[in-house]
C-alpha positions as CSV (number, residue, x, y, z in Angstrom):
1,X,33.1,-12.5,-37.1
2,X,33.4,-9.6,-33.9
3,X,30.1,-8.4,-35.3
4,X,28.6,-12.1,-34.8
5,X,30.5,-12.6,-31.4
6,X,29.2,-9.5,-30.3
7,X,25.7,-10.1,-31.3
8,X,25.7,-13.4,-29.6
9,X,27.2,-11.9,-26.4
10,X,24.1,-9.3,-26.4
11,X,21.3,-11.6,-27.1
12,X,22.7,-13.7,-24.3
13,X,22.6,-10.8,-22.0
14,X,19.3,-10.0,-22.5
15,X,18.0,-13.2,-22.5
16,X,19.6,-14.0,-18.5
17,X,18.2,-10.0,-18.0
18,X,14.7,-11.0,-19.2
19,X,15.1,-14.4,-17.0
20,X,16.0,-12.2,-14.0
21,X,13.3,-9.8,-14.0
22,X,10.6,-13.1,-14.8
23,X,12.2,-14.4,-11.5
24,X,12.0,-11.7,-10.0
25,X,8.4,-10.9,-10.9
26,X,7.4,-14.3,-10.2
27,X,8.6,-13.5,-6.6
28,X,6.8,-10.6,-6.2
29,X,3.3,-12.3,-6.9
30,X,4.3,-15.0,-4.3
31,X,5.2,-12.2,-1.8
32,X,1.7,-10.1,-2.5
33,X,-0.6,-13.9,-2.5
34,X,-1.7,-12.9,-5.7
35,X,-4.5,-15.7,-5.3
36,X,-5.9,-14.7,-2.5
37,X,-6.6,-11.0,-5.0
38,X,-8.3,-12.9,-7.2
39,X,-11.0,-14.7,-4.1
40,X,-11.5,-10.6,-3.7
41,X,-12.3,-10.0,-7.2
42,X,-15.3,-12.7,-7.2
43,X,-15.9,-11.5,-4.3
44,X,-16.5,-7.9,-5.1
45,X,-18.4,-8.7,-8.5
46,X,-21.1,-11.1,-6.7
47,X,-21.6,-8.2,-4.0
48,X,-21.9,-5.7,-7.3
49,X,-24.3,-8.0,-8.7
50,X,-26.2,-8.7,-5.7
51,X,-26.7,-5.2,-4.1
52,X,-27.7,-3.6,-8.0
53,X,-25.8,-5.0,-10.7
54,X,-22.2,-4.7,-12.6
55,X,-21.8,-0.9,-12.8
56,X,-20.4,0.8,-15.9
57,X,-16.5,-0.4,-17.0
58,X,-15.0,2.9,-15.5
59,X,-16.0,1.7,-12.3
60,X,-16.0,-1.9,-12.1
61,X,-12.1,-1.4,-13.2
62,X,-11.3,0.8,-10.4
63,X,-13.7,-1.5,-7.9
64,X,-11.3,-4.6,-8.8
65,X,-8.2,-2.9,-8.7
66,X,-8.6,-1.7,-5.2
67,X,-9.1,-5.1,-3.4
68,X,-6.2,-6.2,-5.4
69,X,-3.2,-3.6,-4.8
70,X,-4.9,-3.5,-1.0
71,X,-4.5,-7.0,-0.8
72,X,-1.1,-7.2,-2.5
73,X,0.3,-4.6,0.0
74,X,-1.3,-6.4,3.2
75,X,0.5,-9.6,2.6
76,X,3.7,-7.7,1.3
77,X,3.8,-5.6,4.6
78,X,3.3,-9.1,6.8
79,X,5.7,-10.6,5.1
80,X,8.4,-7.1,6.0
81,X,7.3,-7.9,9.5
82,X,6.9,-11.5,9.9
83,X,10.1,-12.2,8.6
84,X,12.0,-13.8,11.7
85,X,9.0,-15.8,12.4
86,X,8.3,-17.4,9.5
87,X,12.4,-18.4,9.4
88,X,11.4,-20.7,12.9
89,X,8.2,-21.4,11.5
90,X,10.4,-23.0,8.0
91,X,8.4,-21.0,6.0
92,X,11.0,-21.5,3.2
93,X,8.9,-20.5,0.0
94,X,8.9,-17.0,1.7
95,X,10.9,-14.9,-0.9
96,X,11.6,-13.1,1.8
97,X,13.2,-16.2,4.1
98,X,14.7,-17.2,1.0
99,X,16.6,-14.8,0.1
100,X,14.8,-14.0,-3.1
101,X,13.6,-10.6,-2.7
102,X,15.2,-8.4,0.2
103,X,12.7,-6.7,2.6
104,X,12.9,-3.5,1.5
105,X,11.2,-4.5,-1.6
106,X,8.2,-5.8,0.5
107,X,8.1,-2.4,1.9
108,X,8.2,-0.1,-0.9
109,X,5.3,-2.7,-2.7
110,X,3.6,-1.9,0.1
111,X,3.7,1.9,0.4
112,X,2.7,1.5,-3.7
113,X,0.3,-0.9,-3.3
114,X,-1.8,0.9,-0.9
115,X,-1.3,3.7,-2.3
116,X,-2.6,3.1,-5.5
117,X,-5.5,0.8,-4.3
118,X,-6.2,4.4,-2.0
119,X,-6.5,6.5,-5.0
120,X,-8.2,3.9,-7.0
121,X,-11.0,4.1,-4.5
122,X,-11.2,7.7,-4.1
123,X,-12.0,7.9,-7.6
124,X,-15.3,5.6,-7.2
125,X,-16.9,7.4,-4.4
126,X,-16.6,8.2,-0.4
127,X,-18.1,4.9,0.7
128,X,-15.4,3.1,-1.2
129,X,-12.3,5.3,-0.3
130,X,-13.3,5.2,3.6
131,X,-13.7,1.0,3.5
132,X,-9.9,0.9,1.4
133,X,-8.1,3.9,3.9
134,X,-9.8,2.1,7.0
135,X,-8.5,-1.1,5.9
136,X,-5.3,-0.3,4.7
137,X,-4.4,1.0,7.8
138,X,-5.7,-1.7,9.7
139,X,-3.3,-4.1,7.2
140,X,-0.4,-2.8,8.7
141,X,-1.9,-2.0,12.0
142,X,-2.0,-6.1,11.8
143,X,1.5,-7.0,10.9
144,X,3.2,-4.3,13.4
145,X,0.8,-5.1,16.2
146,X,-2.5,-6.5,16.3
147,X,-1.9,-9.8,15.6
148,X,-0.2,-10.6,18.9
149,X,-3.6,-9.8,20.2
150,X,-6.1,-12.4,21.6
151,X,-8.1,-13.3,19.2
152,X,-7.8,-9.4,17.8
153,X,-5.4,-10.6,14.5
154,X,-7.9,-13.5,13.8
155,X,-10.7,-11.3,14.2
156,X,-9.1,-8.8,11.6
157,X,-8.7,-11.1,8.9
158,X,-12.2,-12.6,8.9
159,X,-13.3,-9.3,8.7
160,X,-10.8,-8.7,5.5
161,X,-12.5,-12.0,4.0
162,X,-15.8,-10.2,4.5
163,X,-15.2,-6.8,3.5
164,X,-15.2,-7.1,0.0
165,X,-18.7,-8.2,0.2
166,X,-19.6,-4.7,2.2
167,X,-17.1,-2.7,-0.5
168,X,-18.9,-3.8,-3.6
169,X,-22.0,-3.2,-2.0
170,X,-21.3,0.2,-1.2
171,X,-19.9,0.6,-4.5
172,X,-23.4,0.2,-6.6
173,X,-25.5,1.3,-3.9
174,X,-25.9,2.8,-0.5
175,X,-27.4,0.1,1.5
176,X,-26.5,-3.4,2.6
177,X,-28.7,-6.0,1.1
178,X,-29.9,-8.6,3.5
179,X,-28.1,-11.1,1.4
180,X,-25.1,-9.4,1.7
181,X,-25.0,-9.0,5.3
182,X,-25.7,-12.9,5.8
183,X,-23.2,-14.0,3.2
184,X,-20.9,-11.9,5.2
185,X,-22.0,-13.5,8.8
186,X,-21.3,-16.9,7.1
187,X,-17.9,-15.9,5.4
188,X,-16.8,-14.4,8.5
189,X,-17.1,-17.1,10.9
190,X,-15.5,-19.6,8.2
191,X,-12.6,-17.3,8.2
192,X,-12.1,-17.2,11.9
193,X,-12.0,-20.7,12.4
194,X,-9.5,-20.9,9.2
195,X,-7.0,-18.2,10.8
196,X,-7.6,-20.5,14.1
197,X,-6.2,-23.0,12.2
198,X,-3.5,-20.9,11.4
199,X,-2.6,-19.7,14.6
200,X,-1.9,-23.4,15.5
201,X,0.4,-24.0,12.6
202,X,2.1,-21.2,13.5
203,X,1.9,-21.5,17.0
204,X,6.0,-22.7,17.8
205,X,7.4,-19.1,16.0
206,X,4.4,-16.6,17.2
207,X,5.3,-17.6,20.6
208,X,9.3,-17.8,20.5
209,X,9.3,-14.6,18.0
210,X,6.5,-12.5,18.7
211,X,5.6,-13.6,22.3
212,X,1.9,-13.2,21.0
213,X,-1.0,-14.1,23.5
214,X,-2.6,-16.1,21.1
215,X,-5.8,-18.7,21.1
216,X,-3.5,-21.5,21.4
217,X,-1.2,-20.4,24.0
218,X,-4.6,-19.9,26.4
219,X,-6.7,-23.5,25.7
220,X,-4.4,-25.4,23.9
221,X,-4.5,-26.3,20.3
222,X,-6.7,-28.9,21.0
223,X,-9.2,-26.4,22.7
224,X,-8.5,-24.3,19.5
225,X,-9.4,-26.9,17.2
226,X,-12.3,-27.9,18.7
227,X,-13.7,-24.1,18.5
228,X,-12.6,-23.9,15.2
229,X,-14.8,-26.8,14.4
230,X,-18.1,-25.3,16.0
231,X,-17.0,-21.9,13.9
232,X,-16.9,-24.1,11.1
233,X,-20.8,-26.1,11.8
234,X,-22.3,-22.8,12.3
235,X,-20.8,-21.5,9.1
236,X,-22.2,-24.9,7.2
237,X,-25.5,-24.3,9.1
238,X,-25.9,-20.3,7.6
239,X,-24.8,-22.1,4.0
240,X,-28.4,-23.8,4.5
241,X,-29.6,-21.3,5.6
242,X,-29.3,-19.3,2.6
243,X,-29.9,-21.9,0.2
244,X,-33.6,-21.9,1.9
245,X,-34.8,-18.3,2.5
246,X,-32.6,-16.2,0.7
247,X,-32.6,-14.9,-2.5
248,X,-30.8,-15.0,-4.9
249,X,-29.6,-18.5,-3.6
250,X,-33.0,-20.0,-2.5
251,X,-33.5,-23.8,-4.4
252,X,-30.4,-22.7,-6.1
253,X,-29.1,-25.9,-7.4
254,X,-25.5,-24.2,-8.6
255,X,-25.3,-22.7,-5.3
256,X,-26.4,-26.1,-3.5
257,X,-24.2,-27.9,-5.6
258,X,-20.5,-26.0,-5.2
259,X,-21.5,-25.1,-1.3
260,X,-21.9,-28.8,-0.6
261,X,-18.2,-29.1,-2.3
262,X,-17.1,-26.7,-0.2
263,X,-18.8,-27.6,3.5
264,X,-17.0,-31.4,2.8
265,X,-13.7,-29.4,2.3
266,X,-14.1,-27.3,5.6
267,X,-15.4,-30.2,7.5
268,X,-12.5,-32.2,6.6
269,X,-10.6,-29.6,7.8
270,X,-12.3,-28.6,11.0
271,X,-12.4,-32.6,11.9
272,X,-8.8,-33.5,11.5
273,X,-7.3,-30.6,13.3
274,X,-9.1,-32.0,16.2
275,X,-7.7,-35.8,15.3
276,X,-4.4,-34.6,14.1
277,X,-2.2,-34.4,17.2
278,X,1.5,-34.1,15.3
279,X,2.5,-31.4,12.6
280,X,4.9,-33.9,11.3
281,X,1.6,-35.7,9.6
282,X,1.6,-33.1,7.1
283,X,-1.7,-32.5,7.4
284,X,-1.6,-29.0,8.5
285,X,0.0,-27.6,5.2
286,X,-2.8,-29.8,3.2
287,X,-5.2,-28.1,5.5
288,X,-4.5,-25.0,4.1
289,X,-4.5,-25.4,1.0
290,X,-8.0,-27.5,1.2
291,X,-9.5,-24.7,3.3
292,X,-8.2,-22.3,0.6
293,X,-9.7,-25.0,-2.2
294,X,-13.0,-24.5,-0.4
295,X,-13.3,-20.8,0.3
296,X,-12.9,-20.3,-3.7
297,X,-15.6,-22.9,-4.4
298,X,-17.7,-21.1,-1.9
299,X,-17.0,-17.6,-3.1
300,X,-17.7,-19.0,-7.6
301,X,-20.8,-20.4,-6.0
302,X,-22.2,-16.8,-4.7
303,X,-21.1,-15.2,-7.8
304,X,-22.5,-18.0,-10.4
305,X,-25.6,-17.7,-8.2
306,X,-25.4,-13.9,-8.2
307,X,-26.0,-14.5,-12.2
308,X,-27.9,-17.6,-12.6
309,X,-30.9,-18.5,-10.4
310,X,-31.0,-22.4,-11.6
């Protein structure tokens, strides 16, 4: 009967102890975006694929793994940062804001994250470790400084959108395909205009926190919103662009096909930040989530393209 009780007790315990440490790793994906890892990783394969084709597993391994701990320690190491601000900006589902995971957890995923992504990249070649060391550092160059910067933050994290475009580029080859470099134009100014947006949902706690010089603080989030929409048509405008001189997305009918799908999504977006004049609406958190909808649709369309000229 003790031998039973005692049994029971155990299995109990181990069962809450397995539930824990699911929580808790369930937490730590929301902390590192693990989403936004995966837009890298289809990312990085079309740029393989583009600039010379998938290299050998070794390699490819190592290529996907670096984005993804780089990634996972940028958004770990804003989070350690951003903490008071995203309290007055009610950023609740923050495990950090809620209380779910303490900050010096974000910190040391951080230190291991880059870390590792670091090493990971050393081991493809130099062109690959110098694009992950630059933009590690510039990761937490971003959440300790530069993104109370004019324009500087946003700037940064278009160019992280469009880096791993460049990085799997330089992975398979030593130039920059002209595709490349006009997929990464297009990428980039979509980006902007989506961290615009974001610097206008964020707007109440970067100022009272951070006291950050941002777009909206100098021409009003209605200014901002209307420059995010022109980012946003020129953006469209290059998506045409490429789907009538450039190979491999010319008379593409995939690529024409998912890009339209995702130039309605960002022009949804783009229009109603300039007719939405409340946060209350709720339309700023569907925003994001669109805009996020429509970057992934963008990104499967390069890569199915990359693949299939149909």
């Amino acid at each position: 009967m003790e031998l039973r009780l005692t049994a029971g007790f155990l299995l109990v315990n181990l069962h809450e102890m397995i539930g824990v440490g699911m929580n808790k790793i369930i937490e730590l994906l929301k902390l590192t975006r693990i989403e936004h890892s995966m837009m890298l990783v289809i990312a990085v394969l079309a740029a393989e694929r583009i600039a010379f084709g998938i290299p050998s597993m070794y390699i490819l391994v190592l290529s996907l793994l670096t984005p993804i701990l780089i990634s996972m320690g940028s958004f770990a190491i804003n989070d350690y940062f951003d903490i008071k601000v995203d309290r007055l900006n009610k950023k609740m589902g923050r495990p950090l804001v809620s209380g779910a995971l303490k900050p010096k957890t974000a910190l040391y995923t951080a230190v291991l994250a880059f870390s590792l992504g670091i090493i990971a990249s050393a081991m493809i070649n130099l062109y690959a470790f110098a694009i992950a060391l630059v933009f590690a550092a510039l990761a937490f160059l971003y959440s300790y400084k530069l993104k109370e910067i004019l324009l500087v933050g946003n700037i940064y994290i278009a160019l992280a959108m469009v880096i791993p475009f460049i990085y799997g580029s330089y992975v398979v080859s030593n130039v920059l395909p002209y595709a490349i470099i006009a997929i990464s134009i297009m990428v980039f100014l979509s980006g902007l205009a989506r961290e615009i947006h974001g610097t206008i949902r964020d707007y109440r706690g970067d100022i009272k926190e951070r006291e950050s010089v941002n777009l909206p603080k100098l021409v009003g989030t209605r200014g901002s919103s209307y420059l995010a929409l022109i980012l946003y048509l020129i953006a469209i405008s290059l998506s045409v662009y490429l789907f009538l001189y450039v190979a491999p997305f010319s008379y593409n009918l995939v690529f024409l096909s998912m890009m339209a799908a995702s130039d309605i999504l960002i022009l949804y977006s783009g229009i109603g930040y300039v007719l939405v004049k409340s946060k209350k609406s709720g339309f700023y958190d569907l925003s994001r989530n669109i805009s996020l909808l429509a970057m992934t649709i963008a990104l499967l369309a390069i890569l199915i393209s990359s693949f299939a000229n149909i």
